[in-house]
C-alpha positions as CSV (number, residue, x, y, z in Angstrom):
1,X,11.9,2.8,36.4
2,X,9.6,1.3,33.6
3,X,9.7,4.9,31.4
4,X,13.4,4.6,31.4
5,X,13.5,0.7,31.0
6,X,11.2,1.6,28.0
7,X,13.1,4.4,26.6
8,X,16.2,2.2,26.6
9,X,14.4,-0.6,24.8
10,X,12.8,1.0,22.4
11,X,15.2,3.9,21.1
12,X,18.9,1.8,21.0
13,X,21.4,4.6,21.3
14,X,23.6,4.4,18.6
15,X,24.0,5.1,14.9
16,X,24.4,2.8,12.6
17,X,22.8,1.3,9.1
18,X,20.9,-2.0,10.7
19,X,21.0,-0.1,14.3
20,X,18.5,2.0,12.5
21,X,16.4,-0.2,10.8
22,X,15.6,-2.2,14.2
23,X,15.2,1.4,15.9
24,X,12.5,1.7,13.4
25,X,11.2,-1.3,13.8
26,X,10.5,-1.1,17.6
27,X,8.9,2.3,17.3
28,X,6.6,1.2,14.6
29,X,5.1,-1.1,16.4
30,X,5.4,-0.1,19.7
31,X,2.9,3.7,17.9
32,X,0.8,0.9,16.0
33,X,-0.1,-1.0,19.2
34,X,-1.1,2.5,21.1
35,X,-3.1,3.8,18.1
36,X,-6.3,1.5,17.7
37,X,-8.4,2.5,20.3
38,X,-6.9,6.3,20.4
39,X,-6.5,7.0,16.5
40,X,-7.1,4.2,14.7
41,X,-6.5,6.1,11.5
42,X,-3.0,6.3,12.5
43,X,-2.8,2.6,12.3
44,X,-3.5,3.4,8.4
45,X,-0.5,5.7,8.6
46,X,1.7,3.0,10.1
47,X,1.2,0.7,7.7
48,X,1.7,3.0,4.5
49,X,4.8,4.5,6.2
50,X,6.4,1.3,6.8
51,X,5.3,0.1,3.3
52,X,6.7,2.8,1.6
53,X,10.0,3.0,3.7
54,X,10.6,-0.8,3.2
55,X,10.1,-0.2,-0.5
56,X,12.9,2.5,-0.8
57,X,15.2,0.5,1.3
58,X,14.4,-2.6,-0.6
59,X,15.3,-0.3,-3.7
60,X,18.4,1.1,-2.1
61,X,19.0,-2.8,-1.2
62,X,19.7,-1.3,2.3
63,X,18.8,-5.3,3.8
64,X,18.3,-8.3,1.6
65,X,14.7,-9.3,0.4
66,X,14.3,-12.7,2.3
67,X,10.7,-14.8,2.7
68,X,10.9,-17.8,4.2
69,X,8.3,-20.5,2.9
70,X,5.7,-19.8,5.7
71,X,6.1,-16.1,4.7
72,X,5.2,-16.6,0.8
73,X,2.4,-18.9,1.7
74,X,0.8,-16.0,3.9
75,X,1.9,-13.2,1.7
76,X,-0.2,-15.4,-1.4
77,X,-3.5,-15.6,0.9
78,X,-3.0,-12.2,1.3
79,X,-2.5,-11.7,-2.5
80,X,-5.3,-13.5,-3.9
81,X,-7.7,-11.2,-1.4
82,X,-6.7,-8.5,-3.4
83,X,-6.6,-10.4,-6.6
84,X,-10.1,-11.3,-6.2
85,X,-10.9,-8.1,-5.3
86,X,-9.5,-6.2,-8.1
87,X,-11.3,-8.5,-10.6
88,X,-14.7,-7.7,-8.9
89,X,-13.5,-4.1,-9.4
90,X,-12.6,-4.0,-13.0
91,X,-14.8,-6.4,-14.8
92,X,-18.1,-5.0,-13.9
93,X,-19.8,-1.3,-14.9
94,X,-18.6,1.5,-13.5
95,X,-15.0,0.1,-12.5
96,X,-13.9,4.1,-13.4
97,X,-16.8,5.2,-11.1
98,X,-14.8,5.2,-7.8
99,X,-11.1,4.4,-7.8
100,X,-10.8,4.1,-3.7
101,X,-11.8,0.2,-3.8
102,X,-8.7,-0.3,-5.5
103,X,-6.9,2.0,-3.9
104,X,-7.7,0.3,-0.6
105,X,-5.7,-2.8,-1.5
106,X,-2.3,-1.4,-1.8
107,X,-1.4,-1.4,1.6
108,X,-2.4,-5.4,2.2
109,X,0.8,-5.8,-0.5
110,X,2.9,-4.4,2.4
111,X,3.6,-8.2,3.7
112,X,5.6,-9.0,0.8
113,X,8.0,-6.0,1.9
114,X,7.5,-5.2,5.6
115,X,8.4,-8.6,6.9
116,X,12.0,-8.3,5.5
117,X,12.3,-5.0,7.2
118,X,11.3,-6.9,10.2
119,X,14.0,-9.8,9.9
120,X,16.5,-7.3,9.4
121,X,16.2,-6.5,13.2
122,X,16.9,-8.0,16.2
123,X,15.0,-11.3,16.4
124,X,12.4,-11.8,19.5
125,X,12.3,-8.1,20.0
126,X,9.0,-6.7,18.9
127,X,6.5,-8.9,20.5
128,X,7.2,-6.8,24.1
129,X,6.7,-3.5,22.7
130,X,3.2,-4.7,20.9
131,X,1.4,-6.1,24.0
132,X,3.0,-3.3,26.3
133,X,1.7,-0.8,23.8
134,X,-1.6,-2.5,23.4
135,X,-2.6,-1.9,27.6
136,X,-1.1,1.6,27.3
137,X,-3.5,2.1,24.2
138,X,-6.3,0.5,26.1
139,X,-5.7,2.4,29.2
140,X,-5.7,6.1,27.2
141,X,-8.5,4.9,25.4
142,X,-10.6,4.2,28.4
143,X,-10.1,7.8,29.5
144,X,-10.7,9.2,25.9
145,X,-14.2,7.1,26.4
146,X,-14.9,8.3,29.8
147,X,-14.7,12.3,28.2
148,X,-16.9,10.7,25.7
149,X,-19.2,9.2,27.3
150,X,-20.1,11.4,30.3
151,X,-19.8,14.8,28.4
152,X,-20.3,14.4,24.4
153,X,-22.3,11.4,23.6
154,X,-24.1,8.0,24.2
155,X,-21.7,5.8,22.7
156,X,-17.9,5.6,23.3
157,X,-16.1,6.0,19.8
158,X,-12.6,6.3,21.2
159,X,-10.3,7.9,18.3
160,X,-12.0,5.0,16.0
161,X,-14.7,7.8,14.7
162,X,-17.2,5.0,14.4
163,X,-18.5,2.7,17.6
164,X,-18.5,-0.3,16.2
165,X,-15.0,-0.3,15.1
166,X,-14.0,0.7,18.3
167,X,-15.6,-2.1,20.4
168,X,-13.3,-4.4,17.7
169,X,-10.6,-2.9,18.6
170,X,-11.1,-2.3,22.3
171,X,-12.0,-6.6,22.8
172,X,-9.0,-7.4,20.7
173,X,-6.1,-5.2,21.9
174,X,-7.3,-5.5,25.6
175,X,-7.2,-9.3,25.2
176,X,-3.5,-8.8,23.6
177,X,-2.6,-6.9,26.7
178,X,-3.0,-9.6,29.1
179,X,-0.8,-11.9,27.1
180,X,1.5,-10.2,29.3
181,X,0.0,-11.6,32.4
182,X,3.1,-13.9,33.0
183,X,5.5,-11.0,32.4
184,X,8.8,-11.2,35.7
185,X,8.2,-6.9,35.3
186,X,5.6,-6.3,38.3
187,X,4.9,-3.0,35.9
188,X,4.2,-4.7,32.9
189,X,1.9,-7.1,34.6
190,X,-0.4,-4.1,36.2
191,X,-0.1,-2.4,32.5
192,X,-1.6,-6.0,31.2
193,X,-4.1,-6.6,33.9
194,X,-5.4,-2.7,33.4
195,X,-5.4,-2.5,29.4
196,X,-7.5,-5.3,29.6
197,X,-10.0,-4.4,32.1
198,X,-9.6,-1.2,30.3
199,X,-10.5,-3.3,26.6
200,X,-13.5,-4.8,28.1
201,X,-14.7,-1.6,29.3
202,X,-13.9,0.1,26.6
203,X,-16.1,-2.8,25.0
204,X,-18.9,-2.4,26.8
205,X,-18.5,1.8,27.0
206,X,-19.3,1.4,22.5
207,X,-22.6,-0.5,23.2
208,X,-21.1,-3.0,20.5
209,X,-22.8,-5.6,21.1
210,X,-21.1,-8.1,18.2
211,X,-17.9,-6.8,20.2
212,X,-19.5,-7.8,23.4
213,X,-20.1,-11.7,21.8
214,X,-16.4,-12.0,21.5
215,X,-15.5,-11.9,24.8
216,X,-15.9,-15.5,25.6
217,X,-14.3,-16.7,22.9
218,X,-11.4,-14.4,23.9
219,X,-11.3,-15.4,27.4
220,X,-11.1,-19.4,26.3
221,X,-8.2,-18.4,24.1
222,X,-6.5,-16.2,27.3
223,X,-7.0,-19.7,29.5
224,X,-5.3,-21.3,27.0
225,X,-2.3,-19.7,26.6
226,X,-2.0,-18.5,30.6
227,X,-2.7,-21.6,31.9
228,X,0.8,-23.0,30.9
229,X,2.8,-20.3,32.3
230,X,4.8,-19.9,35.3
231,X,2.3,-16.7,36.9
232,X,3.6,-14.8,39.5
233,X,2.3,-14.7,43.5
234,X,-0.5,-11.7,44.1
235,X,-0.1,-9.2,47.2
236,X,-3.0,-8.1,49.2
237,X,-3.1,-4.7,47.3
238,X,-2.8,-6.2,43.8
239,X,-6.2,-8.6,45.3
240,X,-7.5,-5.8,46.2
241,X,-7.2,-3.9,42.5
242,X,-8.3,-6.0,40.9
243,X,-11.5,-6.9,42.5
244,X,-12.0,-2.9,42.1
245,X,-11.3,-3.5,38.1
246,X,-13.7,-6.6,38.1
247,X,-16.5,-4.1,40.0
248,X,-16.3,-1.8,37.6
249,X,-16.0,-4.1,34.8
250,X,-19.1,-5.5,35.9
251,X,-21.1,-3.1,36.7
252,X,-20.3,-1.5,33.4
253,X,-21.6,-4.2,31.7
254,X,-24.7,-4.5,33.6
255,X,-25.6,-1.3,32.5
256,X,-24.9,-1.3,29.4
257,X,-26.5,-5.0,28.3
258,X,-29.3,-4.0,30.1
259,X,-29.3,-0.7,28.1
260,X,-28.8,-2.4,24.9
261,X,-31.6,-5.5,25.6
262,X,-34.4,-2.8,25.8
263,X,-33.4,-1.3,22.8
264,X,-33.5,-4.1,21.2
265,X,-37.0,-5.6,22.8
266,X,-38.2,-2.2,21.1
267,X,-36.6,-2.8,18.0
268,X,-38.4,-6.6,17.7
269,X,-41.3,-5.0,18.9
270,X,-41.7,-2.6,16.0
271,X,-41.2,-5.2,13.8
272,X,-44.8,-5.9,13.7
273,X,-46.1,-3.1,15.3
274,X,-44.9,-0.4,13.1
275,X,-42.9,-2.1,10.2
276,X,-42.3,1.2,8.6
277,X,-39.8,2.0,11.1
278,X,-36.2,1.3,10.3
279,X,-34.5,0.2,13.2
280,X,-31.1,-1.0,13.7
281,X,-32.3,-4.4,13.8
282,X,-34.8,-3.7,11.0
283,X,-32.3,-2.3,8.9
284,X,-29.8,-5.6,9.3
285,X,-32.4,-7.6,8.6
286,X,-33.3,-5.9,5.4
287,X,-29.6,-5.5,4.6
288,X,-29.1,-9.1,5.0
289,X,-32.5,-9.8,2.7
290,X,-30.8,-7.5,0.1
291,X,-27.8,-8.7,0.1
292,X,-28.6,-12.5,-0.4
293,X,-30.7,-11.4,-3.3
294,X,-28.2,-9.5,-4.8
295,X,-25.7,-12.4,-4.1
296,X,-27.9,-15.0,-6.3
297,X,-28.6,-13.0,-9.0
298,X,-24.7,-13.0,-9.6
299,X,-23.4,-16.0,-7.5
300,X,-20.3,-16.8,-9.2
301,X,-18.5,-13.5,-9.5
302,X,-20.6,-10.7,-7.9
303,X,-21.2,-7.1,-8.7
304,X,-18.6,-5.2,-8.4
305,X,-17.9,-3.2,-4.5
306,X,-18.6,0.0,-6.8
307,X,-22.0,-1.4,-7.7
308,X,-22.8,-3.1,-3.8
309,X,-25.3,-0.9,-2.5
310,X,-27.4,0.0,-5.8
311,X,-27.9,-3.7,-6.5
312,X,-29.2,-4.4,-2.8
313,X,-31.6,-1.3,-3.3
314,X,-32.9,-3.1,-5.9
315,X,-32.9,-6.5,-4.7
316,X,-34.7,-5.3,-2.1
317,X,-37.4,-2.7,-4.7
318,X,-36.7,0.2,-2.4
319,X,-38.4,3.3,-3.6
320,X,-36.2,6.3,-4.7
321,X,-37.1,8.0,-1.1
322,X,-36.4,5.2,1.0
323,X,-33.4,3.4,-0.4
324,X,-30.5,2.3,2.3
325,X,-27.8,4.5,2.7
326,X,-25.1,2.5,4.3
327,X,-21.4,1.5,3.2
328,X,-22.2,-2.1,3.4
329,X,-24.3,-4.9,4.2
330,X,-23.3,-5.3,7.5
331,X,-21.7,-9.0,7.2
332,X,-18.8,-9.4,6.1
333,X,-19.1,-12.5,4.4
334,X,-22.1,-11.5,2.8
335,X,-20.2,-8.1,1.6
336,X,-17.5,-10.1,0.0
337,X,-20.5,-12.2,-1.7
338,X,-22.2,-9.5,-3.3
339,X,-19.0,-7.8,-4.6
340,X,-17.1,-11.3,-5.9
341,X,-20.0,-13.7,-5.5
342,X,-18.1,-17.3,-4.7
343,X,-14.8,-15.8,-6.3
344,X,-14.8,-12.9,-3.9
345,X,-15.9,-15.1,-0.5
346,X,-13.0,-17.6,-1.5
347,X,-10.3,-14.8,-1.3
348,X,-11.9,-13.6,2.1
349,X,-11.4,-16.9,3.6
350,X,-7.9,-17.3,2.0
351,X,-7.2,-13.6,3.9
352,X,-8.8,-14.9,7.0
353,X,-6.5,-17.8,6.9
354,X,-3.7,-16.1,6.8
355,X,-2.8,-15.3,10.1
356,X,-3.3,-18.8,10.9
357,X,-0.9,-20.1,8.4
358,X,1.7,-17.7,9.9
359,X,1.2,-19.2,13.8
360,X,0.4,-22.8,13.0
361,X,3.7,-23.3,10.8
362,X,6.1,-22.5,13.2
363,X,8.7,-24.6,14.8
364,X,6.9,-25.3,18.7
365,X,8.3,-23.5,21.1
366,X,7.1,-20.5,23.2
367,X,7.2,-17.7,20.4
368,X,4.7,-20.1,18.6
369,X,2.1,-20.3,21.6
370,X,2.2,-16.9,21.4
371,X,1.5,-16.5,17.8
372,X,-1.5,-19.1,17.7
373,X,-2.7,-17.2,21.0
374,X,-2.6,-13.6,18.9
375,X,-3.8,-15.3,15.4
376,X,-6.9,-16.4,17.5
377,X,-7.8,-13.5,19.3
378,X,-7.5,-11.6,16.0
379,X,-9.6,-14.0,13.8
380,X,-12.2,-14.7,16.5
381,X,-12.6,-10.9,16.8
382,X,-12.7,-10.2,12.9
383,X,-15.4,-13.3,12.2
384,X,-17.7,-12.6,15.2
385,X,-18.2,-8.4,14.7
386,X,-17.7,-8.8,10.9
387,X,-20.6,-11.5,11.4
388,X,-22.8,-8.1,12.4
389,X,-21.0,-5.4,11.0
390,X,-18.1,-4.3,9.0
391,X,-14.4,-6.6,8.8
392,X,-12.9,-5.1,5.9
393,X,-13.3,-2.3,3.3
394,X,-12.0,0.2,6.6
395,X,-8.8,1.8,6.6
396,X,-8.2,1.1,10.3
397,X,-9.6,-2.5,10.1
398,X,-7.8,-3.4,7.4
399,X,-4.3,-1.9,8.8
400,X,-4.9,-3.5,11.8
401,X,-5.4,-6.9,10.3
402,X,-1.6,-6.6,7.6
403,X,0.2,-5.3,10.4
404,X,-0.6,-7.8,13.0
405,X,-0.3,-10.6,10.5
406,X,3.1,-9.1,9.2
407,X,4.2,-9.6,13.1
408,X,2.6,-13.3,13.4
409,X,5.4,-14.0,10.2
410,X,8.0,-12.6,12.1
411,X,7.9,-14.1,15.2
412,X,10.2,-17.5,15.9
413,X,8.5,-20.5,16.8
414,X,11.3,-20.9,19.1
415,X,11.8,-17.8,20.5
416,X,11.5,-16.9,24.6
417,X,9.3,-14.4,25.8
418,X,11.1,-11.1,26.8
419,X,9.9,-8.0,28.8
420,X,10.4,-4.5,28.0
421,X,13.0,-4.9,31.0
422,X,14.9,-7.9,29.7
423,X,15.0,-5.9,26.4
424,X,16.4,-3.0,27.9
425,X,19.1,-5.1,29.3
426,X,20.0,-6.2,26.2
427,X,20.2,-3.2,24.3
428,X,23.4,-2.8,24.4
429,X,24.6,-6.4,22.8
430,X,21.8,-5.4,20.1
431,X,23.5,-2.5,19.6
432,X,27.4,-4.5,19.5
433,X,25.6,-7.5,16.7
434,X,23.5,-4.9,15.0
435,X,26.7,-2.7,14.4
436,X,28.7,-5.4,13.0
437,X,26.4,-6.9,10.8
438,X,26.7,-6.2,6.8
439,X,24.2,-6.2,4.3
């Protein structure tokens, strides 16, 4: 039975120093992958936990502190993000003002110390217990946006607290799910096929409708990577599920496009007819305006995240009544221009490549095709919704972004694909090298 196949995998029984550390491992990731869509603040907690706990042991020198080459080329995008971040911060006004912007880049200094936690495990271990967690996630998170939906509100939030986030992370983990299309578990297979029907109507259930533009992209990169592997032979009944899952995919969408198109016919409308009114579209556009402004009155090294929103205000003259109250500027690209001006959009493309660096450099093999299959999905979902809305600056976004980038390092270009099942199996062996191993 999958729960016990799972249980076995995931919780090795045995004690022992690096039996423990891959224990950890497995759980970690296996609770990261279920949180997005159901509490994406506990992503945040992830992250920090496993920071922290890697740091102690790193201290205690309870496993050694190895990076290969690949992993110190990712972990210096990664840096100079934060780097150029921190200098936006501190050399403009009111760097005292609010301490959270620095604050937020702590936890993107967890790859230099997570990813030798990670190679302390088992290798070729993790991978099962991400996508497997991802459909779970997916799955509860389509019921969370059911309750939502039907009984509490318009617009499917999920545990994300904000719709927009959730639509990111409902496209991107439901895509992940169905990496484990070609799994030999018949279980694992339905879990794949559901968390990502599940995703997309998760998708659709936010009304997101950046999230909504990255599901082609998404189903080009899912082509890709399925099309070269061995996929198992359908039964009548499996047919028959998912038509029922592409029905309700469908007609979810159908209602919510259609929902979303006359919103925003009204809000183009009132763009001439009552320009006073700030729409959601109105508001963008004057966001964007703002922004821009505020980016060429400081193009080379911004104005400070503190200062972001005061110097769009008055980029844009907004009286004292009518000034715009959001976070950010809605683009992320633009964000990162008004904070660091050219310095600050260079280290947002060096993070963006990151996870790129981490699949492309691997030795070919199948744990590579994975990688490059996840590094896509995850920078195709970041650029198009962060094109419209927020990337980073988020707890949740910016957990989700490390810790899946911490994975993409870890995983052997030449690694085979296992299932939760074929882990299981092997539990036990894990458990014989694990025990004899020394640090």
């Amino acid at each position: 039975m999958f729960p016990d196949q799972l249980t076995k995998a995931l919780l090795i029984p045995s004690k022992g120093h690096f039996v423990g550390i891959d224990r950890n491992n497995r759980i970690f990731t296996f609770v990261f992958a279920l949180f997005p869509g159901l509490l994406a603040s506990g992503t945040s907690v992830i992250l920090v936990c496993a920071l922290v706990w890697a740091l102690i042991s790193l201290i205690a020198k309870r496993f050694p502190f190895e990076l290969t080459r690949t992993d110190k080329i990712v972990a210096a995008c990664i840096t100079l993000y934060v780097l150029m971040t921190t200098l936006s911060v501190v050399m403009h006004p009111n760097a005292s003002a609010d301490k959270t912007f620095l604050l937020k880049m702590v936890p993107f200094l967890a790859v230099w110390f997570v990813i030798p936690r990670l190679r302390a495990g088992m290798p070729g271990r993790l991978i099962p217990f991400l996508i497997t967690g991802a459909g779970i996630g997916m799955i509860g998170s389509f019921l969370l946006s059911m309750v939502q939906v039907f009984v509490l509100q318009v617009r499917a939030e999920g545990g994300a607290g904000n719709a927009a986030v959730f639509g990111l992370f409902t496209v991107l983990f439901g895509s992940i799910s169905l990496l484990n299309a070609h799994s030999e578990s018949k279980t694992e297979r339905i879990i794949a096929v559901a968390g990502f029907a599940c995703g997309l109507l998760c998708a659709f259930l936010s009304a997101t409708r950046s999230a909504w533009l990255v599901i082609p992209f998404n189903f080009a990169i899912l082509f890709w990577y399925l099309r070269g592997q061995e996929l198992p032979t359908i039964s009548r009944s499996v047919k028959i599920g998912l038509m029922i899952l592409v029905v309700a995919v469908l007609a979810t969408a159908g209602m919510k496009v259609k929902e979303r198109y006359q919103a925003l016919e009204i809000d183009i409308s009132q763009l001439d007819t009552n320009p006073d009114e700030l729409s959601s579209l109105k508001a963008r556009l004057l966001l964007w305006e703002g922004g821009f402004k505020a980016f060429v009155q400081a193009p080379l090294f911004g104005h400070g995240p503190q200062n972001r929103m005061e110097m769009v205000n008055n980029a844009l003259n907004m009286p004292a009544g009518k000034k715009m109250r959001f976070t950010h500027v809605h683009n992320g690209f633009l964000n990162a221009a008004v904070d660091g001006g050219i310095i600050g959009l260079m280290g947002l493309l060096a993070l963006l490549a990151a996870p790129l660096v981490a699949a492309w450099r691997k030795t070919p093999g199948p744990g590579r095709d994975i990688a490059i299959a996840i590094s896509l999905l995850l920078i195709t979902s970041y650029v198009v919704t962060g094109t419209f809305g927020i990337m980073f600056g988020h707890d949740a976004t910016d957990a989700v972004f490390i810790y899946l980038t911490i994975v993409l390092c870890w995983i052997a270009g030449d690694s085979t694909y296992l299932s939760i099942a074929q882990t299981a199996e092997l539990a036990e062996a894990d458990k014989a090298v694990l025990g004899e191993r020394r640090v």
